[in-house]
N, CA, C and O atoms as a Tripos MOL2 file, in Angstrom:
@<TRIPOS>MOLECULE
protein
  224   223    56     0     0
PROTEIN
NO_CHARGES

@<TRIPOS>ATOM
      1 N        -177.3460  -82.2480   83.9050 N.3       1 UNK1
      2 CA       -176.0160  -81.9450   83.4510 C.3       1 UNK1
      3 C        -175.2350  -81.2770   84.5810 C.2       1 UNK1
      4 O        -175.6300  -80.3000   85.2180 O.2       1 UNK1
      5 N        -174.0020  -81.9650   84.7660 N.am      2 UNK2
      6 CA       -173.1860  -81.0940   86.0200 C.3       2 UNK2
      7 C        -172.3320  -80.1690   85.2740 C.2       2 UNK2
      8 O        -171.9390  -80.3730   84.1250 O.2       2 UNK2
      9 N        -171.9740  -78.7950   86.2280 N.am      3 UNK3
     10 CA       -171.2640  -78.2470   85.7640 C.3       3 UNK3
     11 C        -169.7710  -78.0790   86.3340 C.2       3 UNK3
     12 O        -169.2720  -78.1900   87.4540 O.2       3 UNK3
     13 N        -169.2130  -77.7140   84.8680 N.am      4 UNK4
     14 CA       -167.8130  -77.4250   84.5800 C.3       4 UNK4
     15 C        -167.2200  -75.7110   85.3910 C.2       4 UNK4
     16 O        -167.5970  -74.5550   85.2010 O.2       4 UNK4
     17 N        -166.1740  -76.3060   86.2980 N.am      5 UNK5
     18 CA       -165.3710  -75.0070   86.9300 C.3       5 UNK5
     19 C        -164.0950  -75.0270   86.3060 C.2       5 UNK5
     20 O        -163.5080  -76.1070   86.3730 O.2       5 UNK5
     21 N        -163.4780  -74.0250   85.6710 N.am      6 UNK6
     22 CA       -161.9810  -73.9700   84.8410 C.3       6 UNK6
     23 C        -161.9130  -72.5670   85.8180 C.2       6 UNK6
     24 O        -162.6480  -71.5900   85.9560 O.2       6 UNK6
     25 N        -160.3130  -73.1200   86.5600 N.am      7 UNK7
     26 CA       -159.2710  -71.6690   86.4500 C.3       7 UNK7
     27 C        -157.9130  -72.1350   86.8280 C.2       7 UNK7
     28 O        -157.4970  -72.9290   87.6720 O.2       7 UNK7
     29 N        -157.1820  -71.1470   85.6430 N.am      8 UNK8
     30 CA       -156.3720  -71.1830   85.2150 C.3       8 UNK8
     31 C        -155.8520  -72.4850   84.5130 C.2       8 UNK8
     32 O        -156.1650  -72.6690   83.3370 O.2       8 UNK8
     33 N        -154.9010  -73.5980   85.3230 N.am      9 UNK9
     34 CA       -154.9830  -74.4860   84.2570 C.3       9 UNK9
     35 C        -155.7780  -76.1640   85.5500 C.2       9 UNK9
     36 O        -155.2900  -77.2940   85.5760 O.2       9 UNK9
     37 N        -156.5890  -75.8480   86.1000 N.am     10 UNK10
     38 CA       -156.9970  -76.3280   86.3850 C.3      10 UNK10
     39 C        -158.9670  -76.5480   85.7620 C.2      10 UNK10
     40 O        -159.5530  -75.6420   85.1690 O.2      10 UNK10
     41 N        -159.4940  -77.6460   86.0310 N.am     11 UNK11
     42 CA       -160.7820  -78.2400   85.5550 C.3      11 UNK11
     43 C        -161.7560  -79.1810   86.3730 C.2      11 UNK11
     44 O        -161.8530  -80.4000   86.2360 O.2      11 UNK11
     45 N        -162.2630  -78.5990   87.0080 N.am     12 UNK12
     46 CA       -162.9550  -79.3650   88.0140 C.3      12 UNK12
     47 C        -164.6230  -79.3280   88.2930 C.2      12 UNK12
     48 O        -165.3250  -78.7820   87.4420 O.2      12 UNK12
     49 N        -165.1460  -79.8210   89.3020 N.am     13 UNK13
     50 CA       -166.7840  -79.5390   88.9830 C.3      13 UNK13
     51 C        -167.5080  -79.2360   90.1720 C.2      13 UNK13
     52 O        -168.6790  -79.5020   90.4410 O.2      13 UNK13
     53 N        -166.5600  -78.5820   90.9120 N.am     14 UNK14
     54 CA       -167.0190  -77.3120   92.0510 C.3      14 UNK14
     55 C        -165.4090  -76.6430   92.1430 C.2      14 UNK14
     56 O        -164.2580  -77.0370   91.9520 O.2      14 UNK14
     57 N        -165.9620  -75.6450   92.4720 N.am     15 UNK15
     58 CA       -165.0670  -74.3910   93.4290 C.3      15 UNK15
     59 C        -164.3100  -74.9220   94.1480 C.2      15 UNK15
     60 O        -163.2560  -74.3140   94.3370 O.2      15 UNK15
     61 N        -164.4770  -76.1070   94.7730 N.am     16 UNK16
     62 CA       -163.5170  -76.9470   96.5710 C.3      16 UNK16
     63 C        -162.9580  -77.9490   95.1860 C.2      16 UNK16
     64 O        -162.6300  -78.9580   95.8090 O.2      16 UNK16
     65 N        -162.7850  -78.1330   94.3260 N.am     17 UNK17
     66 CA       -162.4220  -78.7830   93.3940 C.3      17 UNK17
     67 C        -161.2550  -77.8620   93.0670 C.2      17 UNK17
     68 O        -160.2560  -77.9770   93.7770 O.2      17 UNK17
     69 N        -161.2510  -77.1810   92.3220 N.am     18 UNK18
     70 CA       -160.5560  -76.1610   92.0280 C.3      18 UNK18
     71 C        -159.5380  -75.7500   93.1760 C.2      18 UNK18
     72 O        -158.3120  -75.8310   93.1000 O.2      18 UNK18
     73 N        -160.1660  -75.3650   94.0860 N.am     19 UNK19
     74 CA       -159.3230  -75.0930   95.4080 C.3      19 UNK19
     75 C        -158.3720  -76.2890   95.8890 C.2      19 UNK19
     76 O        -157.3720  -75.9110   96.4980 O.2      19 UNK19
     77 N        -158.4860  -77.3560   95.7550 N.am     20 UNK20
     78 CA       -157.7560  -78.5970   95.8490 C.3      20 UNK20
     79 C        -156.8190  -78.8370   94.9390 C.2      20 UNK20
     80 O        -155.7640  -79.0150   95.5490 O.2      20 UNK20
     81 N        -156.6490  -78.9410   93.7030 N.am     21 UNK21
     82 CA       -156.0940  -78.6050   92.8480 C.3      21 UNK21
     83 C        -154.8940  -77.8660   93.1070 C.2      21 UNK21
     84 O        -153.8690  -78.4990   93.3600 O.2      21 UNK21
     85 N        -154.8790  -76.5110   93.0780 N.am     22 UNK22
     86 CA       -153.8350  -75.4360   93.1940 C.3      22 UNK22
     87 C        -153.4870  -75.5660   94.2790 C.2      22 UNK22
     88 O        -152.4530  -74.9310   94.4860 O.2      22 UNK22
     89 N        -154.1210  -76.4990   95.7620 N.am     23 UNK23
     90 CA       -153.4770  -76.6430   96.9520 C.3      23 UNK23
     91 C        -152.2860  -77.5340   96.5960 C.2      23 UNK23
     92 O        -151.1050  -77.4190   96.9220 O.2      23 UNK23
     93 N        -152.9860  -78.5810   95.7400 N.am     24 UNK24
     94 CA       -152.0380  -79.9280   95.5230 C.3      24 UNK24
     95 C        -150.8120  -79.7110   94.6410 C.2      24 UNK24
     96 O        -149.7970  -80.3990   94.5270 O.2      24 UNK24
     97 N        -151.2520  -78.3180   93.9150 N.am     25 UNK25
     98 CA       -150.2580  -78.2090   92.8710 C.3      25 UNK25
     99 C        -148.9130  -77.3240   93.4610 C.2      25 UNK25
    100 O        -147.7680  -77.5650   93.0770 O.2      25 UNK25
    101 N        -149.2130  -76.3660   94.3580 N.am     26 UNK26
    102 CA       -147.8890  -75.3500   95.5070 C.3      26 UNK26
    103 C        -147.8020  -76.1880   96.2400 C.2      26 UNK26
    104 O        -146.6210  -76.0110   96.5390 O.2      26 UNK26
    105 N        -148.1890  -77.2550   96.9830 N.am     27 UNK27
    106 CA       -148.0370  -78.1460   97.7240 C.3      27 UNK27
    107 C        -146.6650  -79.1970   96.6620 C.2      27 UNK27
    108 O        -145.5280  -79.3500   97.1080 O.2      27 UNK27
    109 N        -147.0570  -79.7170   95.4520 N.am     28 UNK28
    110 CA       -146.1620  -80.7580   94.3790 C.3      28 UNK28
    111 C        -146.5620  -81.8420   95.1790 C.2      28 UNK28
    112 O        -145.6750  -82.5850   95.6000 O.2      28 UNK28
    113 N        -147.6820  -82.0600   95.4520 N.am     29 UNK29
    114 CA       -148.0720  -83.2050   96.3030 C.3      29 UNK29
    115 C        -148.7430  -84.4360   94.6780 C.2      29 UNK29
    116 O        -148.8000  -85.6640   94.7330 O.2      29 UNK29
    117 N        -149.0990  -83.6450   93.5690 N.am     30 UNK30
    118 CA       -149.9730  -84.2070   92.8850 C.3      30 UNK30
    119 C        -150.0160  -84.7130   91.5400 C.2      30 UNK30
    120 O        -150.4040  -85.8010   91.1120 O.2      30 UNK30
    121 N        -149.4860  -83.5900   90.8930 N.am     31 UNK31
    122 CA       -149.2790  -83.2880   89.4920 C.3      31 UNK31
    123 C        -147.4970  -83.8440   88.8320 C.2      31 UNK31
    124 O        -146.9820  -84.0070   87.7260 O.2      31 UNK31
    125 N        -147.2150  -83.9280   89.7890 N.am     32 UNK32
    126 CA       -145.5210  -84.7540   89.2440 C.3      32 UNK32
    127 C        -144.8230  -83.7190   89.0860 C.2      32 UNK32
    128 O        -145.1040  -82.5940   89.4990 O.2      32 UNK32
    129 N        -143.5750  -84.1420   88.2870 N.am     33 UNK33
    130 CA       -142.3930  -83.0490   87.9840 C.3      33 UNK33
    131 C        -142.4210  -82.4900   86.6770 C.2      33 UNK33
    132 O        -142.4380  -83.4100   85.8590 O.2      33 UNK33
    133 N        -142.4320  -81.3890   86.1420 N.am     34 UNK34
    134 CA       -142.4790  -80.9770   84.9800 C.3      34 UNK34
    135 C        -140.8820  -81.5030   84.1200 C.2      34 UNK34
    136 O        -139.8960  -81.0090   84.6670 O.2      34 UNK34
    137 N        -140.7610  -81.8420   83.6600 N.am     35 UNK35
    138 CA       -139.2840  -82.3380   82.7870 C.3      35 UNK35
    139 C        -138.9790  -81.4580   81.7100 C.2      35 UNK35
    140 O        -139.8390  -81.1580   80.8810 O.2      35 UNK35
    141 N        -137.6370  -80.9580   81.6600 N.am     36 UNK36
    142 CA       -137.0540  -79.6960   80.9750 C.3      36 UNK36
    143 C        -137.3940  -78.6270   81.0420 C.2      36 UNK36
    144 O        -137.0230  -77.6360   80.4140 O.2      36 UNK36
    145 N        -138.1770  -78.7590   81.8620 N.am     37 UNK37
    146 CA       -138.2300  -77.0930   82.1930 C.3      37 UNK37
    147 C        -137.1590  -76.6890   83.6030 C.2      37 UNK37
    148 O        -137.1610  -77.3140   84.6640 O.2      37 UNK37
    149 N        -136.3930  -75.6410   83.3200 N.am     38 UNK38
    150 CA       -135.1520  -75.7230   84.5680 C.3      38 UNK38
    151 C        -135.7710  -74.3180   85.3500 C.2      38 UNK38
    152 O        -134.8070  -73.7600   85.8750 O.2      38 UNK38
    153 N        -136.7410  -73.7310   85.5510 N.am     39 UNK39
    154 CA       -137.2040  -72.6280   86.2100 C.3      39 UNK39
    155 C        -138.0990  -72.9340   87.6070 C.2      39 UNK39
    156 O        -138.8330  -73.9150   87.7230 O.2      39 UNK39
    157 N        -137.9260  -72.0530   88.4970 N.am     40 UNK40
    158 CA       -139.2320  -72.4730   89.7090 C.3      40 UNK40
    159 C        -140.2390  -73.1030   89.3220 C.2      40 UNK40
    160 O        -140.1090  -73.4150   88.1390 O.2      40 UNK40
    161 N        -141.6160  -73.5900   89.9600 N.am     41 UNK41
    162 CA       -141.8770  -73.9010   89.5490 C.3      41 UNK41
    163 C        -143.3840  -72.6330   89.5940 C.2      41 UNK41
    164 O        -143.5490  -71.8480   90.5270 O.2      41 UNK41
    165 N        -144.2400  -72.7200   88.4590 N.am     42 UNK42
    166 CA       -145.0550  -71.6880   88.3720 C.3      42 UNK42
    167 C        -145.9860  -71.4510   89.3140 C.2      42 UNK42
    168 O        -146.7630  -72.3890   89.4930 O.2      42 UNK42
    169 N        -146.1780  -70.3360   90.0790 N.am     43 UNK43
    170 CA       -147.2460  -70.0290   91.2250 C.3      43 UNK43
    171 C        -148.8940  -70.7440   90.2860 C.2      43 UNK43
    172 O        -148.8660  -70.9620   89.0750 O.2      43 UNK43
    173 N        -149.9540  -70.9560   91.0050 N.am     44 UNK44
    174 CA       -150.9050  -70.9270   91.0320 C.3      44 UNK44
    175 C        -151.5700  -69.5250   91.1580 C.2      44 UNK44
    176 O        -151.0060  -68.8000   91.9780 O.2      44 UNK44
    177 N        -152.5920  -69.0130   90.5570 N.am     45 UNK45
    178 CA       -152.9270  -67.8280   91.1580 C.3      45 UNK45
    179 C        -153.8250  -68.0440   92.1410 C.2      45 UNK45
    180 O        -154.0540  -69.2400   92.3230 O.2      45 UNK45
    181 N        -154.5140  -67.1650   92.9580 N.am     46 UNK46
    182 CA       -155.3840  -67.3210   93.9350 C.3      46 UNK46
    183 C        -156.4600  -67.5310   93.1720 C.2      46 UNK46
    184 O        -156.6470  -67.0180   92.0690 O.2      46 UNK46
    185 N        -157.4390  -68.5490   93.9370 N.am     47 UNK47
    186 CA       -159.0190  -68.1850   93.4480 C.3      47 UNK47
    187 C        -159.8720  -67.0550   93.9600 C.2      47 UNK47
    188 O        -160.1480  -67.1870   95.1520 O.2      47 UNK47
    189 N        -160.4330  -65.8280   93.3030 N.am     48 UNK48
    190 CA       -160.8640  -65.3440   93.8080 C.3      48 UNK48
    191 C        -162.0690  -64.9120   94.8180 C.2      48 UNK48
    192 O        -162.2800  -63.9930   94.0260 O.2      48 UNK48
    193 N        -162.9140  -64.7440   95.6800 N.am     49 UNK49
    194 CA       -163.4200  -65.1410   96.4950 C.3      49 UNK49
    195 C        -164.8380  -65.4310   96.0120 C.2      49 UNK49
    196 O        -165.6700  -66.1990   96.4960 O.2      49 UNK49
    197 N        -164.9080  -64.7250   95.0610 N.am     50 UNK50
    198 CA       -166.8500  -64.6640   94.3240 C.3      50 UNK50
    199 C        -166.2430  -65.0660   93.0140 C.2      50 UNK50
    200 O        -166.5850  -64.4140   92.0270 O.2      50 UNK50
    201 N        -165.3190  -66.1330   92.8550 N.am     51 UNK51
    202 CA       -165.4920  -66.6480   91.3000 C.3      51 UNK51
    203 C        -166.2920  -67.9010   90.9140 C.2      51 UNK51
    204 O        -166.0010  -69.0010   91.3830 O.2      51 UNK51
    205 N        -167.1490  -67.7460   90.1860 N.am     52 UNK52
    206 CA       -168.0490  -68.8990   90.4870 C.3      52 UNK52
    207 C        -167.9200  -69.4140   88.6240 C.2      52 UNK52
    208 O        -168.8770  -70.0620   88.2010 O.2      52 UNK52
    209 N        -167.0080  -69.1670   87.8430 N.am     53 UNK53
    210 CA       -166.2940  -69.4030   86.7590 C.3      53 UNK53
    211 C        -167.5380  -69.3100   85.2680 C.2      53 UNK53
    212 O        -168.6730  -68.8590   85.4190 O.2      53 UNK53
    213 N        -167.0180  -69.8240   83.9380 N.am     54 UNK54
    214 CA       -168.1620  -69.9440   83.0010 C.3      54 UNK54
    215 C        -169.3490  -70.8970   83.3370 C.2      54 UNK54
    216 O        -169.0820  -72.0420   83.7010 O.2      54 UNK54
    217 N        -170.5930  -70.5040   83.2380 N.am     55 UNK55
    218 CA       -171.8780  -71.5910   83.4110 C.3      55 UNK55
    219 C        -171.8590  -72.0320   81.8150 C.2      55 UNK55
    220 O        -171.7840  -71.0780   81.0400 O.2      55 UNK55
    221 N        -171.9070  -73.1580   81.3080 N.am     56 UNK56
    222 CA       -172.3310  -73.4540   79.7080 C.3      56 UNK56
    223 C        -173.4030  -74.2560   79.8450 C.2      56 UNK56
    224 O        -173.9880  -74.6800   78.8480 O.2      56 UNK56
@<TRIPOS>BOND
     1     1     2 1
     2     2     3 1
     3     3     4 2
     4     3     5 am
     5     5     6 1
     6     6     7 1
     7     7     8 2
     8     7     9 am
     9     9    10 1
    10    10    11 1
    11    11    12 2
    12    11    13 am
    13    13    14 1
    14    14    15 1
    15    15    16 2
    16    15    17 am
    17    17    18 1
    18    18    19 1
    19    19    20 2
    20    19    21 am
    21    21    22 1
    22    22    23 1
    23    23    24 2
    24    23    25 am
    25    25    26 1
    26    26    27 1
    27    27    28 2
    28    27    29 am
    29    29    30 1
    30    30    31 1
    31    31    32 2
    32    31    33 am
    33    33    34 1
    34    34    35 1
    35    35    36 2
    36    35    37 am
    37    37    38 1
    38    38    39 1
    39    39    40 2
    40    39    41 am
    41    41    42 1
    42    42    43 1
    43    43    44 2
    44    43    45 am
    45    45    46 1
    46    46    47 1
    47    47    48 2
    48    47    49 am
    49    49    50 1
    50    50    51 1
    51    51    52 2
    52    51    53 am
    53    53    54 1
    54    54    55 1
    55    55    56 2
    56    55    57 am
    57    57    58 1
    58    58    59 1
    59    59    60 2
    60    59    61 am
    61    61    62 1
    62    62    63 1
    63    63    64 2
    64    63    65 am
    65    65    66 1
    66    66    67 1
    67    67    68 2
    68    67    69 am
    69    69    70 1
    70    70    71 1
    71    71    72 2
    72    71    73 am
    73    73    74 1
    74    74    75 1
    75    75    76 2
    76    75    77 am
    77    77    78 1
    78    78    79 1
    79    79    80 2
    80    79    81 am
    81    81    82 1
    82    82    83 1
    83    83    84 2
    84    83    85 am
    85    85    86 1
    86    86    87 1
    87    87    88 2
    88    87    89 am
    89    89    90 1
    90    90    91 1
    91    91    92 2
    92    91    93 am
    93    93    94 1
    94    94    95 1
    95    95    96 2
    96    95    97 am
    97    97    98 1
    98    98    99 1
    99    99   100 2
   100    99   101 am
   101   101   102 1
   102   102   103 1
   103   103   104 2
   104   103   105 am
   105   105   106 1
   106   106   107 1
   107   107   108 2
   108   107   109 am
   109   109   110 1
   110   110   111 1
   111   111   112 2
   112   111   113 am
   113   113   114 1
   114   114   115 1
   115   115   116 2
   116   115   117 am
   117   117   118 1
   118   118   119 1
   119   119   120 2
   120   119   121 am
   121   121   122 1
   122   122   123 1
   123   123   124 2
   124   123   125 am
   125   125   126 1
   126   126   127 1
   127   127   128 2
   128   127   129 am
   129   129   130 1
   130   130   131 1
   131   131   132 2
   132   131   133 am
   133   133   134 1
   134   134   135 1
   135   135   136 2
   136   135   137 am
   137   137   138 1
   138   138   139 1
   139   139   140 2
   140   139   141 am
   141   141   142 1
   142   142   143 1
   143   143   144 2
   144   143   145 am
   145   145   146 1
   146   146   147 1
   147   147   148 2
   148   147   149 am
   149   149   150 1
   150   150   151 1
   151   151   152 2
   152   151   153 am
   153   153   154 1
   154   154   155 1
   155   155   156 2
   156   155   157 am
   157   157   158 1
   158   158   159 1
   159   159   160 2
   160   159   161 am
   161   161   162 1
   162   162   163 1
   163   163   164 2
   164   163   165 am
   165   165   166 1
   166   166   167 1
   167   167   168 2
   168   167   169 am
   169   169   170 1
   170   170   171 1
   171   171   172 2
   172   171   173 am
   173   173   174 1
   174   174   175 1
   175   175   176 2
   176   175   177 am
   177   177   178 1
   178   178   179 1
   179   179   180 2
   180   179   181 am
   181   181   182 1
   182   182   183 1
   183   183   184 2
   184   183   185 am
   185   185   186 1
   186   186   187 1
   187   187   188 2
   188   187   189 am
   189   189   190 1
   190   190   191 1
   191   191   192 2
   192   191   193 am
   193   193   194 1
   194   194   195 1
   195   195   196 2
   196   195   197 am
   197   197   198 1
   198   198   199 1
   199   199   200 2
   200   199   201 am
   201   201   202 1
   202   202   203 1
   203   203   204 2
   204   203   205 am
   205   205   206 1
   206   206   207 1
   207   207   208 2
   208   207   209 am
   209   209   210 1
   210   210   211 1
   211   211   212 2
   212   211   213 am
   213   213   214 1
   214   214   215 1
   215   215   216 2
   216   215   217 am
   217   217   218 1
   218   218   219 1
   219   219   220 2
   220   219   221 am
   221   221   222 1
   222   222   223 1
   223   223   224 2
@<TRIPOS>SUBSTRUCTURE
     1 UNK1         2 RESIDUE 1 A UNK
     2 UNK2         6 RESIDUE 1 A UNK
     3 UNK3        10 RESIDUE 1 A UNK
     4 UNK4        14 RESIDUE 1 A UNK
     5 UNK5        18 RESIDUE 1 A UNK
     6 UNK6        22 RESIDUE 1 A UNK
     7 UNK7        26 RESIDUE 1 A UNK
     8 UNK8        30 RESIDUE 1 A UNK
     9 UNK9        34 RESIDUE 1 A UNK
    10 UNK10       38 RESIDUE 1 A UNK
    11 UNK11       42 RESIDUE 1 A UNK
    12 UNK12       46 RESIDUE 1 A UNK
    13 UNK13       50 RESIDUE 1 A UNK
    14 UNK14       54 RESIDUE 1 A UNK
    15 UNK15       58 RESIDUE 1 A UNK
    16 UNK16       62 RESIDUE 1 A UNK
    17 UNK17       66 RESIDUE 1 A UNK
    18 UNK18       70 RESIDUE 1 A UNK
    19 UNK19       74 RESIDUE 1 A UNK
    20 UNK20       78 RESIDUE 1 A UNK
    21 UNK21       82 RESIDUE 1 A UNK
    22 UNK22       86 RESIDUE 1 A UNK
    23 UNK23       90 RESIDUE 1 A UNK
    24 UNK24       94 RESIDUE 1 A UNK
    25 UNK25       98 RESIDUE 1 A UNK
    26 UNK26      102 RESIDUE 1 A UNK
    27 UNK27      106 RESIDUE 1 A UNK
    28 UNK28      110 RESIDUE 1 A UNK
    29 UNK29      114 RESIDUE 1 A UNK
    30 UNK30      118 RESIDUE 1 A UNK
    31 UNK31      122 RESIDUE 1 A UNK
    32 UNK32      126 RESIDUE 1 A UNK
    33 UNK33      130 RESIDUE 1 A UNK
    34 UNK34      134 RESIDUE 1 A UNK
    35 UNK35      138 RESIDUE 1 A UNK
    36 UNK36      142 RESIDUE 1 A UNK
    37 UNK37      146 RESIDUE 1 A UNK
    38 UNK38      150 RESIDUE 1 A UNK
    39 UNK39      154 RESIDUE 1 A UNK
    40 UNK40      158 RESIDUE 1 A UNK
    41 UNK41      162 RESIDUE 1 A UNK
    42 UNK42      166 RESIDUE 1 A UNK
    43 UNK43      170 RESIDUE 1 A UNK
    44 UNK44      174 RESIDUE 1 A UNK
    45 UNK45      178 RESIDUE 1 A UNK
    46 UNK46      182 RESIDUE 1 A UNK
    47 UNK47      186 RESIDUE 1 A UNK
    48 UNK48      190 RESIDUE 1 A UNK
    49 UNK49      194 RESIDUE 1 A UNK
    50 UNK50      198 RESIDUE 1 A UNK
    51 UNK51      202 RESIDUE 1 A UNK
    52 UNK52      206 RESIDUE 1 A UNK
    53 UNK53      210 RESIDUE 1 A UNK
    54 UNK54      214 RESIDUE 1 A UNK
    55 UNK55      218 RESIDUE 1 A UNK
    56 UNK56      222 RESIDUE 1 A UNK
């Protein structure tokens, strides 16, 4: 069974997963345009350096 990495609103199945993600997402390289929403667009938070997320 592989495991599942969640943070924030990202879902991936390593850490460099995750980290790609929130690059791609402050980047808007990935995820598209959010529609009706008229505000910046929302930071990513950092991953923190020893988060190694829920094991199930």
């Amino acid at each position: 069974m592989e495991g599942i990495v969640a943070r924030w609103n990202f879902i991936g199945r390593s850490r460099q997963g995750i980290e790609q993600g929130r690059k791609d997402w402050m980047e808007g390289t990935r995820f598209g345009e959010v529609h009706g929403y008229g505000g910046a667009p929302l930071r990513a938070p950092e991953v923190p350096p020893l988060s190694r997320g829920r094991v199930r």
